[in-house]
Residue, then its C-alpha position, 0 to 999 in steps of 0.5 A: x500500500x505505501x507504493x499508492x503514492x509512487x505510481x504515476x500512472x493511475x486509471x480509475x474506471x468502473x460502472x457509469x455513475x460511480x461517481x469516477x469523476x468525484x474520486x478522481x479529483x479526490x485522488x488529485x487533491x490527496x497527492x497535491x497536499x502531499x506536494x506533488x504536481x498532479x495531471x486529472x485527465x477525462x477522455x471525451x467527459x461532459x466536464x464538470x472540473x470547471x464548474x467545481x473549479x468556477x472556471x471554463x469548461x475544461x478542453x483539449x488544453x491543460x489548465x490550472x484547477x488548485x494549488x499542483x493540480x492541473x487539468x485536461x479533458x480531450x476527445x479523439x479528434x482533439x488528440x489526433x490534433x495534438x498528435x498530428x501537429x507533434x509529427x508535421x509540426x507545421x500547422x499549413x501542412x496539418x490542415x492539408x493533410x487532416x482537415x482533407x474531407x476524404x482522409x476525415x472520412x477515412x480516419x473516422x472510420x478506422x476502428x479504435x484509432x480515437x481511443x488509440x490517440x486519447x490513449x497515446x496523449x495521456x501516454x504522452x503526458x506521463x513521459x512528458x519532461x520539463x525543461x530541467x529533464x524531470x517529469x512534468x507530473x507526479x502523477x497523471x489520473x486518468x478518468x477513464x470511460x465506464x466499464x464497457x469502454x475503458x476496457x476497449x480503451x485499455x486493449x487498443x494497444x494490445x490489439x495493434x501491437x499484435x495486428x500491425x508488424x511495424x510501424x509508427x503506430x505499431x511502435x507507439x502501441x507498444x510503448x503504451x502497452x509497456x506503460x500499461x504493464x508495468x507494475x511500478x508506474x501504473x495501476x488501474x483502481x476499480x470504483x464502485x457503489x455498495x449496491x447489487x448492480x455496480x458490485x456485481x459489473x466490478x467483479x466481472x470487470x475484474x475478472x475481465x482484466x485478470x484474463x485480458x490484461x497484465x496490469x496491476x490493479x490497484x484499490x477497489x474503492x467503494x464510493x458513497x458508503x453511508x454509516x450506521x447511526x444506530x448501535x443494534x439496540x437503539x434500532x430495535x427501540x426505534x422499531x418498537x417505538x415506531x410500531x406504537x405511533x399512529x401512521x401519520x403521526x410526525x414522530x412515526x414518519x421520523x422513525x421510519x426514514x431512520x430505520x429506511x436508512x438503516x436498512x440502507x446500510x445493512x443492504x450496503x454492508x451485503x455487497x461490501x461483504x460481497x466484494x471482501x468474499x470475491x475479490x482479492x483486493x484492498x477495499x477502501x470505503x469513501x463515506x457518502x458526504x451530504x453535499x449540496x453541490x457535487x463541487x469542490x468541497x465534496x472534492x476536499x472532503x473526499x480526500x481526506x477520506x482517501x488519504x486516510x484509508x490509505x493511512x489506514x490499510x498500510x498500519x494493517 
């Protein structure tokens, strides 16, 4: 576990609505108070950074979010851009050869070729150097698409390196691929909610990667896990006590959503326990934080929950 905050590379995935995006930013937050330069990075994302942030929607360029941490947010078209003009260098020669209607066609056409770019720009910005020759970041997390997608994303370079002998592209494949699978700079972190659904696609999503994938996985975080507030004696007072009250009664109505809530809990405990019995891996609960806004103070609040699971899973 003390290795969490030496891997550079890290790839947060899970099923849609996990909340990957709020953990994400979360995971920045705790390597930025640990001093470290910190890239988010979402690929094709409906941005949410800028409003947290109360700046401009983030694009295609790397922008400032806080205090070491730095923010991007790219499409396919935005990385064959970037990646384009890296080769050609000249802009003329760019918009000749790429913004040409028939080789637009072609490219939109090539299967994997936009996953394969996004993929190579946050490849790209691992490696990325400043002008002392150190790296850029400390760290770059990508927020991967959801469960079906990212696990397109993750075999892109796999599957060229394997299809094209050689070649540029070929050779950038297997460099992404190297990255990819080395357990000292990267690792993949599996989000969840402690409900049936998302559990149940985290185990299959990593039983997938065992059979597909040589990369190291890293946490498996459990994101929205809501505390008891009763001890078991007081829930089974606030059942007897509710079975005395009149329907309608207000006090009857409070006990109820007490004991709905409760309820909630132990259904969430089940899965939690679900997941301890399947997967190998060191599961990191993320408290649910009643929050008006999805923004920055759940973002802050979020971190300090990681930074202190963390704590916690290397003392045991």
């Amino acid at each position: 576990m003390s290795s969490f905050f030496n891997t550079r590379f890290i790839i947060n995935t899970g099923k849609g609505g996990v909340g990957k995006t709020s953990v994400s930013a979360a995971i920045a937050l705790a390597w930025a108070r640990r001093g470290k330069r910190v890239l988010h990075m979402q690929l094709s994302a409906r941005d949410r950074l800028g409003a947290a942030y109360g700046i401009e929607p983030v694009g295609p360029d790397v922008v400032p979010l806080t205090s070491n941490v730095w923010a991007v947010n790219t499409t396919g078209k935005d990385a064959m851009r970037e990646y384009a003009m890296m080769i050609l260098r000249v802009r003329t020669l760019y918009k000749a050869v790429f913004e040409n209607r028939v080789v637009d066609r072609f490219l939109r056409v090539v299967p994997g070729l936009p996953e394969l770019t996004m993929l190579g720009k946050a490849y790209w910005h691992e490696k990325e150097r400043n002008e002392s020759g150190r790296p850029r970041w400390d760290a770059v997390i990508l927020d991967a698409p959801a469960t079906g997608h990212g696990m397109f994303l993750l075999q892109i370079p796999q599957v060229i390196s394997r299809a094209v002998g050689s070649g540029h592209m070929a050779d950038e494949a297997r460099s992404m691929l190297q990255l990819l699978e080395d357990p000292t700079r990267t690792c993949i972190n599996l989000i969840t909610l402690p409900e049936e659904t998302p559990v149940s696609e985290t185990v299959q999503l990593h039983r997938q990667l065992k059979e597909n994938f040589d990369i190291r996985v890293g946490f498996l975080i459990a994101n929205g896990v809501f505390p008891y507030l009763m001890t078991a004696p007081e829930r089974s007072l606030a059942r007897q006590l509710a079975l005395r009250q009149s329907p309608g009664e207000t006090t009857a109505q409070l006990l109820q959503t007490a004991l709905f809530r409760e309820n909630r809990c132990d259904l969430q405990r089940a899965a939690l326990d679900r997941l301890r019995r399947e997967l190998p891996l060191p599961i990191m609960e993320i408290p649910f934080f009643f929050e008006p806004d999805p923004g920055r103070p759940l973002f802050e609040r979020m971190a300090v929950s990681f930074s202190d699971s963390v704590a916690r899973l290397e003392r045991s």
